[in-house]
C-alpha positions as a printed NumPy array, in Angstrom:
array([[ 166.251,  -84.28 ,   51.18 ],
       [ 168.636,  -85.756,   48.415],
       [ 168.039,  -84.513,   45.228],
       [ 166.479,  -87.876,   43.63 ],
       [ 163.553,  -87.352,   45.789],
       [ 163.279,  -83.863,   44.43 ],
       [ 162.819,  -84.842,   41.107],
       [ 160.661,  -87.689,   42.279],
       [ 158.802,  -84.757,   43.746],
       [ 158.629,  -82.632,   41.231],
       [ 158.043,  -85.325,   38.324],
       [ 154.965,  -86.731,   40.385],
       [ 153.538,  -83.626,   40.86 ],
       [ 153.507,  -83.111,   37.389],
       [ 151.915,  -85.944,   36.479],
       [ 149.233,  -86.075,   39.24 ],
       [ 148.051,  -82.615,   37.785],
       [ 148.417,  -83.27 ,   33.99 ],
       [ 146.091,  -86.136,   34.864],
       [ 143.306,  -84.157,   37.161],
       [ 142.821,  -81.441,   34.993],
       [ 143.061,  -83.487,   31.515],
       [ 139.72 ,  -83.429,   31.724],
       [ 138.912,  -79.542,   31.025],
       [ 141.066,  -79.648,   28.151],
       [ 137.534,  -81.466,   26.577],
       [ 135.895,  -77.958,   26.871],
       [ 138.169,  -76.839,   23.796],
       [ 135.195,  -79.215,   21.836],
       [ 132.897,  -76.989,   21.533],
       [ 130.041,  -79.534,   21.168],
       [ 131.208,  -81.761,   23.919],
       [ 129.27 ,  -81.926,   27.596],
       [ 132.202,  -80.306,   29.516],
       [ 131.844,  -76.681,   26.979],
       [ 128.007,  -76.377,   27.78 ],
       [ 128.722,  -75.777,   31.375],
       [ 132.742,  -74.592,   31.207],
       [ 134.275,  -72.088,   28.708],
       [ 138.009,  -73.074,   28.059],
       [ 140.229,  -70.163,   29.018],
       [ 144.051,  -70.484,   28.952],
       [ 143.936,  -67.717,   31.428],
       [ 141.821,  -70.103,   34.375],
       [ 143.374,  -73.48 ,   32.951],
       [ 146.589,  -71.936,   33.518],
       [ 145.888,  -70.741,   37.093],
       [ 144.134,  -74.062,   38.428],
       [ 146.921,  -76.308,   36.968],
       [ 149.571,  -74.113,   39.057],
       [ 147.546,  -74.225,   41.801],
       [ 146.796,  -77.92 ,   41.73 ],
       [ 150.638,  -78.014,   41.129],
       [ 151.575,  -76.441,   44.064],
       [ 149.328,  -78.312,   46.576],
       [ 150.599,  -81.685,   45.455],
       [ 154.339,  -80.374,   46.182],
       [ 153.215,  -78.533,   49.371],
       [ 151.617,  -81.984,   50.305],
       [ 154.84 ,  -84.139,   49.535],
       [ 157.19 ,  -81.029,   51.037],
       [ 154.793,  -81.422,   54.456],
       [ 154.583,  -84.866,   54.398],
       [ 158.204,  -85.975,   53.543],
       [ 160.484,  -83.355,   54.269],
       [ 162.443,  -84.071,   57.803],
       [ 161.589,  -82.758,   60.946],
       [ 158.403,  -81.5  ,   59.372],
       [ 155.837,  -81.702,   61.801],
       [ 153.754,  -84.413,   59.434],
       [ 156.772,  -86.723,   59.086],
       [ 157.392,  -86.351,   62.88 ],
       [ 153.668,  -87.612,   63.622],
       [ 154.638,  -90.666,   61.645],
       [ 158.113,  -91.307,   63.162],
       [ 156.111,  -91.014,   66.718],
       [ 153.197,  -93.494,   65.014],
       [ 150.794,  -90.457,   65.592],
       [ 148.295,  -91.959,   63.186],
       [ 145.218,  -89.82 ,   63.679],
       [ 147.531,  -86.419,   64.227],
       [ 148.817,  -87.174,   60.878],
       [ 145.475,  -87.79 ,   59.01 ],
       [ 143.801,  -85.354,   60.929],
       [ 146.305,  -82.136,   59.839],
       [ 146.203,  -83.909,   56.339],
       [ 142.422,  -83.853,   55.947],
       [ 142.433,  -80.286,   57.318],
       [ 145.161,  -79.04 ,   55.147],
       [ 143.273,  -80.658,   51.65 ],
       [ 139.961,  -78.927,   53.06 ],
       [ 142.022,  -75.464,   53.482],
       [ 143.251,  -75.549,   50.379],
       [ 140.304,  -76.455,   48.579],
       [ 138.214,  -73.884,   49.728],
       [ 141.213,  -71.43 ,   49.604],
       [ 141.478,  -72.5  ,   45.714],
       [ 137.822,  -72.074,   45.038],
       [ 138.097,  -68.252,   46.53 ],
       [ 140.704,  -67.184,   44.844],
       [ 139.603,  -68.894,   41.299],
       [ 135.988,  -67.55 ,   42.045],
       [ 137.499,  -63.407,   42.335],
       [ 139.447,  -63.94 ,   39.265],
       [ 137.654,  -65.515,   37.028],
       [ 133.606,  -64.924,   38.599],
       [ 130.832,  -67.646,   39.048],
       [ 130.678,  -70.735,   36.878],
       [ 127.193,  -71.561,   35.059],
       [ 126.827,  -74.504,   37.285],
       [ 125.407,  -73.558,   40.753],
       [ 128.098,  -75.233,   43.197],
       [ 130.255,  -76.637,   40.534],
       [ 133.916,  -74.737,   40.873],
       [ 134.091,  -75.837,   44.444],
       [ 132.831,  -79.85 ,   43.625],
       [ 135.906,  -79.562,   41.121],
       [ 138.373,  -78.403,   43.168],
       [ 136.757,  -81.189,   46.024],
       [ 137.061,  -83.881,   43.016],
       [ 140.362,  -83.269,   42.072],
       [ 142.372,  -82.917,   45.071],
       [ 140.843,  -86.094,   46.505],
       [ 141.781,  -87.782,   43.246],
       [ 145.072,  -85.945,   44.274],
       [ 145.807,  -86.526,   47.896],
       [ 144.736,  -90.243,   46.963],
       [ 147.732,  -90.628,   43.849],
       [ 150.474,  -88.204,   46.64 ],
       [ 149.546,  -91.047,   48.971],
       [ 150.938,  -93.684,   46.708],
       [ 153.96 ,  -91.638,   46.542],
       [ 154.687,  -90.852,   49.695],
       [ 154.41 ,  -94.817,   50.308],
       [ 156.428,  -95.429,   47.612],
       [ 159.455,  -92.673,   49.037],
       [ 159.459,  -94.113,   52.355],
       [ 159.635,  -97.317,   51.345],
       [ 163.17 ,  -96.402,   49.345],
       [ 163.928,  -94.675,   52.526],
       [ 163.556,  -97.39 ,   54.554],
       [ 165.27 ,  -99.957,   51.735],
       [ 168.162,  -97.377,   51.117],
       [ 168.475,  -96.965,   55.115],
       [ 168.869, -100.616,   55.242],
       [ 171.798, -101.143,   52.981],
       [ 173.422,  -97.808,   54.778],
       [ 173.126,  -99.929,   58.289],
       [ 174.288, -103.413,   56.37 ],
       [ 177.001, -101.154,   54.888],
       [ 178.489,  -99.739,   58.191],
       [ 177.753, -103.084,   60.091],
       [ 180.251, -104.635,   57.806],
       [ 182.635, -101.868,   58.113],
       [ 182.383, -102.016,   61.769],
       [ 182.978, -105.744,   61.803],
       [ 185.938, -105.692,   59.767],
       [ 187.689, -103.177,   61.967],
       [ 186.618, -105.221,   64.65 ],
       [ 188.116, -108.429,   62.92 ],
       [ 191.287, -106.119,   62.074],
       [ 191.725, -104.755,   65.33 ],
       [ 191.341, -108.275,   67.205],
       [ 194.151, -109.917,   64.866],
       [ 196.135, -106.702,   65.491],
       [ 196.006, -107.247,   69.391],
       [ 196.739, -110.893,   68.949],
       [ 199.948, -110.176,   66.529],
       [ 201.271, -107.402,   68.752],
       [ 204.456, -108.31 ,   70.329],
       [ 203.237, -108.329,   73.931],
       [ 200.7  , -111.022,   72.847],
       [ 203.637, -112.953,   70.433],
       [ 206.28 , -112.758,   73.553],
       [ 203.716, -114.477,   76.098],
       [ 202.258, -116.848,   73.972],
       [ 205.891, -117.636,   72.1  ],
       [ 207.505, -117.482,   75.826],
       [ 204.609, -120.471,   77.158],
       [ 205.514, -122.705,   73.838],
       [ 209.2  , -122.288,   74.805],
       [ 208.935, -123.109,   78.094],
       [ 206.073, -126.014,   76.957],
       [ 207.856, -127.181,   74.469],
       [ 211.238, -128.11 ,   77.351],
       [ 209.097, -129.437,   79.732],
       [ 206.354, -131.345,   77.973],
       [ 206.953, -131.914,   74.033],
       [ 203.004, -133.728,   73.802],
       [ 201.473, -130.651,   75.985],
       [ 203.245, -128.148,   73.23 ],
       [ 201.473, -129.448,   70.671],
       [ 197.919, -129.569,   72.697],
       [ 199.231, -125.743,   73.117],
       [ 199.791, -125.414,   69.093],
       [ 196.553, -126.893,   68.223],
       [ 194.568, -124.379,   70.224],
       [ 196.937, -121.563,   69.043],
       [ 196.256, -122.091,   65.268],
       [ 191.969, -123.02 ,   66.431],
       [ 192.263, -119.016,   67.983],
       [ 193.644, -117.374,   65.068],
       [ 191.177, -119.879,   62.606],
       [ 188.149, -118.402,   64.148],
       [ 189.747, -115.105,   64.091],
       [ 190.344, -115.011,   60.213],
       [ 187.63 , -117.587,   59.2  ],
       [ 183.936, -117.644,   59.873],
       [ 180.816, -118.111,   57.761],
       [ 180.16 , -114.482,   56.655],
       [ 177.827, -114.346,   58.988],
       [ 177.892, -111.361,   62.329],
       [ 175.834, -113.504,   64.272],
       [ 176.94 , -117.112,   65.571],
       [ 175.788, -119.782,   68.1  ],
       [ 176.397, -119.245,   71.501],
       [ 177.669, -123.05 ,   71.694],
       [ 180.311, -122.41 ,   68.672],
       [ 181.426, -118.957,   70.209],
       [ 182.017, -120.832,   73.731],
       [ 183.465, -123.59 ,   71.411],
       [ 185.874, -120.664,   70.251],
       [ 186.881, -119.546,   73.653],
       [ 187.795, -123.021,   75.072],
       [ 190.843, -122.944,   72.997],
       [ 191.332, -119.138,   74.1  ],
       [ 191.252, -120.174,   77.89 ],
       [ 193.754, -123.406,   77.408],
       [ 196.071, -120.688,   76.16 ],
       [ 195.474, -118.479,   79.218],
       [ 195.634, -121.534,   81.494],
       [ 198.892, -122.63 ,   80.19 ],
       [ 200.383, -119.304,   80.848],
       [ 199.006, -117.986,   84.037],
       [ 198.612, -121.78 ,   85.404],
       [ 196.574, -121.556,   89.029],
       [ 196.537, -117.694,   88.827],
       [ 193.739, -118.09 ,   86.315],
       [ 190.356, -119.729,   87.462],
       [ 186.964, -119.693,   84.965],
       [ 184.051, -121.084,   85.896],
       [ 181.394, -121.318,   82.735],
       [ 177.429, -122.155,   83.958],
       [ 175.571, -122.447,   80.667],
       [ 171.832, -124.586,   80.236],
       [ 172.008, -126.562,   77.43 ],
       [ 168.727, -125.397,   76.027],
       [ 170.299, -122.117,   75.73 ],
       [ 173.653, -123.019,   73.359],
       [ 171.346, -122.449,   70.316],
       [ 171.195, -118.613,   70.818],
       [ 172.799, -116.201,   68.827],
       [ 175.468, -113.915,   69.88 ],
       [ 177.437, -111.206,   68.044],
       [ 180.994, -113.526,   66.828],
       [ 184.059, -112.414,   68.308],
       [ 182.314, -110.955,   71.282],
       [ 183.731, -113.165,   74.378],
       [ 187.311, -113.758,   73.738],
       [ 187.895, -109.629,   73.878],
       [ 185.765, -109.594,   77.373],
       [ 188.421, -112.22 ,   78.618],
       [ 191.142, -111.031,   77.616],
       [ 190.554, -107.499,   78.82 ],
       [ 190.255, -109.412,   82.309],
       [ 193.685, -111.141,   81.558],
       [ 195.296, -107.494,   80.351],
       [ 193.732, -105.044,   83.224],
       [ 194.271, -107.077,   86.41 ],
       [ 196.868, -108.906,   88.424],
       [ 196.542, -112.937,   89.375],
       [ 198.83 , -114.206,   91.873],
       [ 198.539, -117.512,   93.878],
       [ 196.737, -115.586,   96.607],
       [ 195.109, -114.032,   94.464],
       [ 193.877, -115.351,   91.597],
       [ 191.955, -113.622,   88.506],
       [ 188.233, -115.35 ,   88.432],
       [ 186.058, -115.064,   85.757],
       [ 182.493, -116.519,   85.908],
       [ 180.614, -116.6  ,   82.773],
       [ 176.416, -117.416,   83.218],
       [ 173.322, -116.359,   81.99 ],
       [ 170.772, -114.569,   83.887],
       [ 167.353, -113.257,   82.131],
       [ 167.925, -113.691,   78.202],
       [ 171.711, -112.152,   78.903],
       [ 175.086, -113.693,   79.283],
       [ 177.163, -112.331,   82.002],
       [ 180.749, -112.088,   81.64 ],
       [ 181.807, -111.349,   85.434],
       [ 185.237, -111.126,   86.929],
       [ 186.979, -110.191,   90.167],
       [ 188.61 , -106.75 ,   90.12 ],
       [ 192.311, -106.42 ,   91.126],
       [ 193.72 , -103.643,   88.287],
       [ 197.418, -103.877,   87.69 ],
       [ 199.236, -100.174,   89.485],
       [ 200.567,  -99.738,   85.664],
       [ 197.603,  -99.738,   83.618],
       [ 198.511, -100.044,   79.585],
       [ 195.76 ,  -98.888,   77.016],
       [ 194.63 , -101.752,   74.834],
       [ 194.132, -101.463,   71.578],
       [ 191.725, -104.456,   71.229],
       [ 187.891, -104.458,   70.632],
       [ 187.239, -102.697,   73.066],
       [ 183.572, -102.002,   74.919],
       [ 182.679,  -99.195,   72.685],
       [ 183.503, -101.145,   69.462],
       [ 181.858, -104.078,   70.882],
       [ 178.468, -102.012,   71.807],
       [ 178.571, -100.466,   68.805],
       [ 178.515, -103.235,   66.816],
       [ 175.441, -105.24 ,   69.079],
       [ 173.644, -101.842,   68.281],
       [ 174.037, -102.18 ,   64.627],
       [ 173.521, -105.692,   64.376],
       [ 170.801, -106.397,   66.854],
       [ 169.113, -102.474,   68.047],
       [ 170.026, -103.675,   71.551],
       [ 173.368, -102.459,   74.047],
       [ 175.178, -104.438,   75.896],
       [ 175.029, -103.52 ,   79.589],
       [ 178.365, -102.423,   81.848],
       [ 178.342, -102.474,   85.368],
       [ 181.685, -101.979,   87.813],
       [ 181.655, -102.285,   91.552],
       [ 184.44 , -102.045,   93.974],
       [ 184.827, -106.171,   94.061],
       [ 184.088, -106.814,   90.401],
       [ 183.457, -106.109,   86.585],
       [ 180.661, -107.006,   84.617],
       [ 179.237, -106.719,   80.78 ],
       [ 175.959, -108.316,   80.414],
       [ 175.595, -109.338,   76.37 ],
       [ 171.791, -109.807,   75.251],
       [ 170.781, -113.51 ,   73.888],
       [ 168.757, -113.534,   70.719]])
């Protein structure tokens, strides 16, 4: 509990029992209704305002506090649990309240009346706690909100960090400076086809709308230029074959999320003429598939690129769904949900 909502606590409390017992304060008028039928002693006042004081802040403790069994009713949506061990602990503590006021003070003129008090005031009370406890959880849920929108766009900007990292490390710089070299002596017009999707890679790297979530058709958009770059380098070694509907290009999918998935393919396994690297890319029951034939290199290097744990992470985050990883002896796949 952080200490804001103690005060809130505390504070409410308060004011929920100035308000239900401002009405004995009328017996000090001797001549009023209230003093024919109540005699005003500090002593009792005192003792029912604590005790009205203390159920509102056992009620808000029970009700708010977590991993109380109230506030675990409503995380499960136990609706009549919760109202049900409400309405029994209001009852308990109103006829507790009238015992205990009735041994130390006696009998009240009015046949019935101390315990129709204590019933009037802690309904008037467990009504006005109600209101707060609505009022907490919904800063609960508004301040859990930002915390989630906070760490999402942490998480993103590592992500965006550690994908510009992986593309600026020298391994990636020697290939892709090595294919422009040798482009550039063998075909002067293909090394600037080469150039143009170099500088659209890093572009979508470094710029994009603010926005986590993007089109499926601009992310594929994205990784065309990606996949000239591979198929300039690797030539007939490389082979991707993408089977998208049309009427599916308007989903959204988490940006930056397919260019990692090939790559890793690229990085992790070997592509010869005989055997080539294949990557199919389709989707299958609201999820894209990102599938590819497994051949691992003998000398496996560590990558320090997105990675499936950062990527998973951030669906989680963004979306409350995981992506789905599945290895077999013949291939890897990561299924990525469409929303």
């Amino acid at each position: 509990m952080i200490k804001n909502e103690r005060k809130i606590y505390l504070y409410s409390a308060l004011l929920i029992t100035l308000v239900v017992n401002s009405a004995k304060l009328m017996a000090l008028n001797g001549d009023g209704i209230i003093a024919r039928y109540w005699q005003f002693n500090i002593w009792e006042y005192g003792f029912q305002f604590l005790y009205n004081m203390i159920f509102c802040l056992v009620l808000l403790h029970v009700n708010l506090s977590r991993g109380k069994l109230f506030n675990v009713f409503r995380e499960n949506r136990q609706w009549f649990k919760l109202y049900a061990f409400n309405t029994l602990l209001v009852v308990a503590a109103i006829i507790l309240g009238s015992v205990i006021h009735s041994l130390l003070f006696g009998v009240v003129q009015l046949p019935g009346g101390r315990i129709r008090g204590y019933f009037a005031r802690f309904l008037l009370s467990s009504i006005m706690i109600a209101v707060v406890i609505r009022l907490i959880l919904l800063m609960r849920e508004s301040r859990n909100k930002d915390l989630i929108n906070e760490q999402l766009h942490t998480s993103y900007l590592q992500a965006q960090l550690q994908l510009l990292q992986e593309q600026l490390n020298p391994h990636f710089l020697f290939n892709t400076l090595s294919s422009l070299s040798a482009i550039v002596r063998e075909d002067p017009r293909l090394a600037q086809t080469y150039i143009l999707h170099l500088s659209k890679v890093f572009r979508y790297t470094l710029v994009h709308s603010g926005n986590e979530m993007v089109s499926l058709e601009k992310e594929l958009q994205h990784l065309e230029s990606y996949i000239q770059l591979v198929k300039m380098r690797l030539e007939n070694t490389f082979q991707i074959q993408i089977n998208i509907n049309a009427s599916i290009l308007g989903k959204q999918i988490l940006h930056l999320s397919l260019q990692p998935l090939v790559e890793n393919a690229v990085k992790h396994n070997r592509a010869t003429i005989l055997y080539p690297l294949m990557v199919d890319i389709y989707e299958e029951n609201e999820w894209l598939i990102i599938r590819n034939n497994l051949q691992l290199t003998i000398s496996e290097t560590e990558g320090t690129g997105l990675g499936l744990a950062n990527l998973n992470e951030r669906y989680k985050l963004q979306t409350h769904h995981e992506i789905e990883i599945h290895q077999t002896k013949e291939y890897f796949m990561v299924k990525l949900p469409l929303l």
